[in-house]
N, C-alpha and C positions, 0 to 999 in steps of 0.2 A: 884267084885260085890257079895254082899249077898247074898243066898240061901234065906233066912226066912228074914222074917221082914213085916213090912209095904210097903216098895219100893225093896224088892227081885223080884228074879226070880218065886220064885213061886206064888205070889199075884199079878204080870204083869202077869202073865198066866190063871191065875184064871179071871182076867179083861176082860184078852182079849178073851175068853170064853164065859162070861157073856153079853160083847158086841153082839158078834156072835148071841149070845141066844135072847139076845133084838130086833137085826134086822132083824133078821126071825120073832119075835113073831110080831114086827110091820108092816113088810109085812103080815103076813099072814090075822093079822085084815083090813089090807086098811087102818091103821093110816100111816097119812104121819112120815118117818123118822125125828127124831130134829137133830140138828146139830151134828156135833163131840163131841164139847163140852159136848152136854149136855146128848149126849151119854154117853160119858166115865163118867160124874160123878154120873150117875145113876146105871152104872155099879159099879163101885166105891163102893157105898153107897149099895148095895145089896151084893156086898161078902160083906163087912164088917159086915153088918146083918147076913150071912152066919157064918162071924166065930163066933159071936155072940151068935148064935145059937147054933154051933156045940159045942163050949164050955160049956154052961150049959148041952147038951144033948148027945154030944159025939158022934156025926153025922157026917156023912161026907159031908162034903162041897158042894162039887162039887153038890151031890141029891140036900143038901138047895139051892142052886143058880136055878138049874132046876125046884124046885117046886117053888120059889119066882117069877121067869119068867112065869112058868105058870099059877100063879095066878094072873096078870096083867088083868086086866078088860078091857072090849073091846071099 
């Protein structure tokens, strides 16, 4: 199994993070949880934004994922 890549170990980690990150931020508002699905590709779709980010800026990840989950609207 790949370290790096798109489907590595470290971007399943990062997801599954970001998931973690989502399900707390949608308990805390009292939005109901969406499904797995639509979990994971939100998550998905927010690091990738993350490394997006981190590449033009040179930022680390992990913060961009943290402040993209905190900026979800309630």
């Amino acid at each position: 199994m790949a370290i790096f890549g798109k489907n590595g170990f470290i971007r399943q980690q990062e997801v599954a993070f970001a998931k973690k990150l989502l399900a707390w931020k949608y308990e805390n508002t009292g939005i109901a949880l969406p499904d797995a699905a639509a979990l994971q590709a939100q998550a998905e779709d927010i690091v990738a934004d993350a490394h997006v980010i981190a590449k033009k800026r040179g930022s680390n990840i992990l913060e961009i994922v943290k402040k993209q989950i905190k900026d979800i609207k309630k």
